[in-house]
C-alpha positions in Angstrom: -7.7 5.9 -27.2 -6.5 2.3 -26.5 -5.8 2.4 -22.5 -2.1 0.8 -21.6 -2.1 -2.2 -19.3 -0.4 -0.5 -16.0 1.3 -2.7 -14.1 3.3 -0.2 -12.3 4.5 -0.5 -9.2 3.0 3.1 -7.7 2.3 5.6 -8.7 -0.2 3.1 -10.0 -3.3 2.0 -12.1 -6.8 4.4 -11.0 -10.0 3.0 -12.1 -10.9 4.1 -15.8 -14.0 5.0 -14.5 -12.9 7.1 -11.4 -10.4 9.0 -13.9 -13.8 10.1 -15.9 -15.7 11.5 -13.4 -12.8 13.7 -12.2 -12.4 14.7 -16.2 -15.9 15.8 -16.0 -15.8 17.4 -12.3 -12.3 19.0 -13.7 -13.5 22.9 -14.6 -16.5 22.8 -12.5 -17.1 20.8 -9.3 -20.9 20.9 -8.1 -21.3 23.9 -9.4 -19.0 26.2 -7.7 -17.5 27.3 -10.8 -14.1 26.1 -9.9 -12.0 22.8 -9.8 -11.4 21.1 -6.4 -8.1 22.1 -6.9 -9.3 26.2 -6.4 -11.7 25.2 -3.6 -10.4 26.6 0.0 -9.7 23.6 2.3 -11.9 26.1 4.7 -15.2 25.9 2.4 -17.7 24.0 2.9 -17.7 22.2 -0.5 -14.1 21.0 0.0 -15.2 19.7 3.9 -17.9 17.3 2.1 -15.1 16.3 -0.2 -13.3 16.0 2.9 -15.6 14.2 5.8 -17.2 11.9 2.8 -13.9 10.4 2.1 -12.9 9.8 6.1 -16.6 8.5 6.4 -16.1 6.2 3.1 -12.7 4.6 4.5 -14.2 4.0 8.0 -17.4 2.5 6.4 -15.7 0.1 4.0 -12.6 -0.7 6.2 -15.4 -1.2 9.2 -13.2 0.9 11.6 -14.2 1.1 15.0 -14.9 4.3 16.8 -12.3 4.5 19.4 -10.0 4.8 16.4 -9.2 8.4 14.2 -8.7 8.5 10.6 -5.9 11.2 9.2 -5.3 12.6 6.1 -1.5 13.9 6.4 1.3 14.4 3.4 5.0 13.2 3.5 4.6 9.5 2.1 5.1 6.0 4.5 8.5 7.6 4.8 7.7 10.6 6.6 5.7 7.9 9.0 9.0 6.1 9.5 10.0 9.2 11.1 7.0 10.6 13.1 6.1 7.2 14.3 9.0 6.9 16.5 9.0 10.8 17.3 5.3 10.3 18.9 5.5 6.6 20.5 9.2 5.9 20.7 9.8 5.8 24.6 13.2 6.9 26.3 14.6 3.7 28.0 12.3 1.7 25.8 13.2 -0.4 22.0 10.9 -0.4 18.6 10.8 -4.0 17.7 10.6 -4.4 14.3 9.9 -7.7 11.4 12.1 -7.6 8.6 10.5 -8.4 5.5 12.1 -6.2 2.7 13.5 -2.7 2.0 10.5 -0.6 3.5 10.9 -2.6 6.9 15.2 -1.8 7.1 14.1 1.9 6.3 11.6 2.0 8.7 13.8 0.4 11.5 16.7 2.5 10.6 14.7 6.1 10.7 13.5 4.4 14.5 17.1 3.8 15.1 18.5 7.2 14.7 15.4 8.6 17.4 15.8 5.7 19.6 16.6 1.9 20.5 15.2 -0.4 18.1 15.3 -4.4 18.0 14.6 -6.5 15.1 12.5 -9.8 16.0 12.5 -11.2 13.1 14.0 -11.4 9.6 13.9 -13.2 6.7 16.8 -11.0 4.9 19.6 -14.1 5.0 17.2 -15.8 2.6 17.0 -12.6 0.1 13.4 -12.0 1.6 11.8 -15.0 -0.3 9.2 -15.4 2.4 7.5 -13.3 5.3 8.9 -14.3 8.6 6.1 -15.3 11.0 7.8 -16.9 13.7 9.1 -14.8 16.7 9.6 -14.4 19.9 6.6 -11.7 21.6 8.6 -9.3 23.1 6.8 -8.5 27.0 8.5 -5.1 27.1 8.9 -2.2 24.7 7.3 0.4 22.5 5.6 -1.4 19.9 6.4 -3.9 17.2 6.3 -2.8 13.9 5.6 -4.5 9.7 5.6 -4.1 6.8 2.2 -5.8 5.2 3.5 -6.6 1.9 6.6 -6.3 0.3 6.5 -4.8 -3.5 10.0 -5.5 -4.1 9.8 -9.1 -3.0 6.3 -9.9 -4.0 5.9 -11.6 -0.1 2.5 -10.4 1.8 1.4 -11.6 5.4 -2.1 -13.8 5.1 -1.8 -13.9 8.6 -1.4 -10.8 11.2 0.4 -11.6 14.5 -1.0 -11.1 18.2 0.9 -9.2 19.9 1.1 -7.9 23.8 2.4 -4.3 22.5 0.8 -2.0 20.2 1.1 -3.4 16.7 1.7 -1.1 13.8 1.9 -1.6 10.3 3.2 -0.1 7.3 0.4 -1.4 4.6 0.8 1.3 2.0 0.7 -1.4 -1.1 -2.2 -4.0 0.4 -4.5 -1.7 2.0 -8.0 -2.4 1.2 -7.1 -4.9 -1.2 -8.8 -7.6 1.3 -10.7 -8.0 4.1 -8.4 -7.1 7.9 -9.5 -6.6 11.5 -8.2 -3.2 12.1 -8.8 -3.7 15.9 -5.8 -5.7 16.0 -3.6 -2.7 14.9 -2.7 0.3 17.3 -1.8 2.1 14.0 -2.0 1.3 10.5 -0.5 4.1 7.7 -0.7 3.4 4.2 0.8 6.1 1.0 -2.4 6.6 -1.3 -0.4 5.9 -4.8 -1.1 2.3 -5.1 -4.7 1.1 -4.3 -6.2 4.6 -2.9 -5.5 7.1 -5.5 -3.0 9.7 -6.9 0.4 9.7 -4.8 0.3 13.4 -2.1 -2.0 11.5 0.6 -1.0 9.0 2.8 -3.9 7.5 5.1 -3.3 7.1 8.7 -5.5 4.8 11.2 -4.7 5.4 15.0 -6.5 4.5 17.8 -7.2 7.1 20.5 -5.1 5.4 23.2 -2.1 5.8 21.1 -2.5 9.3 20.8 -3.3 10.4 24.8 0.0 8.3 25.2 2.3 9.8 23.1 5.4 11.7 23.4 5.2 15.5 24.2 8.1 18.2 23.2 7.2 17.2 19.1 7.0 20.0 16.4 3.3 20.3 16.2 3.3 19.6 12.3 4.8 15.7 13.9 2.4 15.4 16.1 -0.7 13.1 15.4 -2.8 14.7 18.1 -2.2 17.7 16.4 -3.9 16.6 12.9 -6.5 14.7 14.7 -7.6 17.6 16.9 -7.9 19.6 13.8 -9.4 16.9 11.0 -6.1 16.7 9.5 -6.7 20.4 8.1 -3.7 21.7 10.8 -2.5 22.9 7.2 -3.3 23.0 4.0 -4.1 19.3 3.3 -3.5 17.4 0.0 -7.2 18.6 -1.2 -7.0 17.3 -5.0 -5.4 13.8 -4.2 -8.1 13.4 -1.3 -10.9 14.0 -3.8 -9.6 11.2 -5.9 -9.1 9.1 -2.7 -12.8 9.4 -2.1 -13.5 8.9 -5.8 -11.7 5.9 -5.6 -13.4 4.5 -2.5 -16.5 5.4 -4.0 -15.7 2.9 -7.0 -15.0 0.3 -4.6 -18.7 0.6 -2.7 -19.9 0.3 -6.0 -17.7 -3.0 -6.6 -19.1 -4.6 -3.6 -16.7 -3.9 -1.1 -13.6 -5.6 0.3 -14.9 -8.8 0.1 -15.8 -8.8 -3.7 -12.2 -6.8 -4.0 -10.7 -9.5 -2.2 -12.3 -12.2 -4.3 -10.8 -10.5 -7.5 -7.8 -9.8 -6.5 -7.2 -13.5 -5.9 -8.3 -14.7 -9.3 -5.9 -12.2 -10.6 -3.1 -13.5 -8.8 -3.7 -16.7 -9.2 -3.5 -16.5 -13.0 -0.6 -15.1 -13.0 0.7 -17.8 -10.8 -0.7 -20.2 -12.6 1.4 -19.3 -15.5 4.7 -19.3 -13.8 3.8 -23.0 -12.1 2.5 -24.6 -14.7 5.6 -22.6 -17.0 8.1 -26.2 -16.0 10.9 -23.4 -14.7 10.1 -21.5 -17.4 9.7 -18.5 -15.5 10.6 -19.0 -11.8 8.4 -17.1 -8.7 10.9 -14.9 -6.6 8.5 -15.6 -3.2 8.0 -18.9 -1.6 4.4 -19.9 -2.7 3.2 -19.5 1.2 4.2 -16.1 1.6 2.7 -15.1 -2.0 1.9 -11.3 -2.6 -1.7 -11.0 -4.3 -0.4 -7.3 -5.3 3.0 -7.5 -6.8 4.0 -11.1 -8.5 7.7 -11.1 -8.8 9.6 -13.8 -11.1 12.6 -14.1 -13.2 13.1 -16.4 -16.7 15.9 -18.7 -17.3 18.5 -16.3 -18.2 18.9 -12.2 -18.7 18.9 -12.2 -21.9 15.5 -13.9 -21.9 14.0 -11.7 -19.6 15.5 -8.4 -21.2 13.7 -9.9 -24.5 10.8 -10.5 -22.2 10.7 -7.0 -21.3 11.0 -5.5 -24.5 8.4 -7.1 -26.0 6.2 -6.4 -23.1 6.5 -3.1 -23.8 5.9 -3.4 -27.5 2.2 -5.4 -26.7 1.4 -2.6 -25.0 2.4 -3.7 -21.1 3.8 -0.6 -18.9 5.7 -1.5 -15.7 6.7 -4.8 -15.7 10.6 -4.5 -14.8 11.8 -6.0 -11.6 13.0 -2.9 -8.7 16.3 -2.5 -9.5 17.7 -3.9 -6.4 16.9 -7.6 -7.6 16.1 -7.2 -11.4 13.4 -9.5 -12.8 10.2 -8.8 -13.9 7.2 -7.4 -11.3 3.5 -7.0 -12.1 1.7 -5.2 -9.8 -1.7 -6.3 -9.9 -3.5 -3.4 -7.2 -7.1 -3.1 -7.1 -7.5 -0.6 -10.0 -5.6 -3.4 -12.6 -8.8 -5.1 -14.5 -9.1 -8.3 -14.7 -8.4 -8.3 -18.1 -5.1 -7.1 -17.5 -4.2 -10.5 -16.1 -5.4 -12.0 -18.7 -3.8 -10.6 -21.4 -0.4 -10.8 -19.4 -0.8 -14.5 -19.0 -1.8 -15.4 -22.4 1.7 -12.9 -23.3 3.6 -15.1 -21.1 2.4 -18.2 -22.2 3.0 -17.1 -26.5 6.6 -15.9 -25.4 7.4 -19.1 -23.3 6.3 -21.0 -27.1 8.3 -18.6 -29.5 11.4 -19.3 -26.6 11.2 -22.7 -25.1 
């Protein structure tokens, strides 16, 4: 079977190779004469599953101790709502940077729990770049971002200090590169694009946070409530966790971050390459500073060039390449699980339909 190049936006690309070994585990994992998906979350094969992929993620992300890791269900969009529940003071503001749609929705779930304040925004200039200069705010709950932005294809290279807790929404960059996570009070990221299969979002929170937060939450809201209980307070998303620790698995095998990292830039940067070098051919959405290494976002002269563009993506055997329909375009989202040769095919398509065009 000839595999499609997957440039979806997420649900996204899983290693070929990860993908196998489920296939293999499918019927009968380790022997228990049953798939992953019939193990009890209670047994004892399912808790290796379980603690191998927390100890995986705290191993290749190097996270320090006096932080917990959380397996919990409900998206980055459920954490737009349960961040704000647990850490949201009364009298206090949320201060959040604008950098896309996932940033406004973030702010405006804050904003119906609480007062919120936005620092920073780069929305006047259709979010063409990732707005790094603000104000610190001395007072309030915490400040709040989005790492990168798959609409807009803009990505921070460089995280803020800031004198309240910092929290981050970095559900399409996670583990794509190397980060301090000690700079972060919380980090929560949805599985679907670089982790796995979409049903598990990973959540990093550090101890403090949670002996500060609110009380008078639904238990199920509650962080403390998953961490007390190794995020198996209820039946937890066992199937998309197994693949989560398949996948970071994969990338111990790769070499870790840093050799992720490294690849993930010469990805990028062929497929930048192509749209500089294409003389306005095809035109970069982001300002070159503020350049995703996930999602590269561009347009071509006209619509009816990139609706041709499109089309014959599809017919060479490219999946996901249409812009989010809020700005149109054309978006390849290049996450750790799209080979290199991916890239390389999509460049050398751009570069024959910019010749058969021009």
């Amino acid at each position: 079977m000839k595999r499609t190049y997957n440039f979806n936006a997420g649900p996204a690309a899983i290693p070929l190779a990860v993908l196998e070994k489920a296939q293999s585990e499918l019927v009968d994992f380790n022997g228990t004469g049953m798939s992953v998906m019939e193990l009890s979350h209670r047994s004892k094969p399912y808790e290796e599953v379980h603690n191998r992929a927390a100890s995986l993620l705290r191993e290749l992300m190097e996270i320090p101790e006096d932080y917990e890791v959380l397996f919990l269900q409900g998206g980055a969009s459920l954490q737009f709502a349960m961040i704000p529940m647990n850490f949201l003071k009364d009298g206090s503001s949320a201060h959040f940077i604008m950098s896309g749609v996932w940033s406004e929705k973030a702010q405006s779930e804050a904003g119906k729990l609480g007062s919120t304040t936005i620092i920073a925004t780069s929305k006047e200039d259709r979010y063409t770049y990732i707005p790094e200069s603000f104000e610190d705010p001395e007072e309030g709950s915490y400040v709040h971002l989005t790492s990168n932005n798959t609409i807009y294809g803009t990505q921070w290279k460089k995280f803020p200090s800031t004198k309240l807790p910092l929290i981050a929404d970095m559900s399409s960059d996670i583990m794509s590169r190397e980060i301090d996570v000690s700079r972060f009070s919380l980090i929560y990221a949805g599985a679907q694009k670089n982790l796995g299969p979409s049903g598990v979002t990973v959540v990093i929170v550090k101890k403090e946070m949670l002996e500060n937060a609110n009380e008078g939450i639904p238990a199920i809201l509650k962080y403390s409530t998953h961490s007390k209980q190794n995020s198996l307070y209820n039946t937890p998303p066992t199937f998309a966790i197994y693949m989560l620790s398949l996948v970071l698995e994969w990338m111990q095998d790769k070499g870790g971050l840093k050799a992720i990292e490294e690849l993930n830039k010469k990805k990028a940067s062929l497929l930048y390459s192509c749209i500089d070098q294409s003389g306005g051919f095809y035109k970069g959405h982001a300002e070159k500073d503020s350049r995703s290494a996930m999602n590269v976002t561009f347009t071509l002269k006209d619509e009816n060039l990139t609706k041709a563009f499109l089309k014959e993506s599809i017919e060479k055997g490219f999946s996901g390449l249409a812009g989010h329909r809020s700005i149109g375009g054309c978006r390849a989202s290049i996450y750790n699980a799209v080979p290199l040769e991916a890239c390389e095919a999509l460049a050398e398509f751009m570069a024959e339909f910019q010749k058969k065009h021009e």
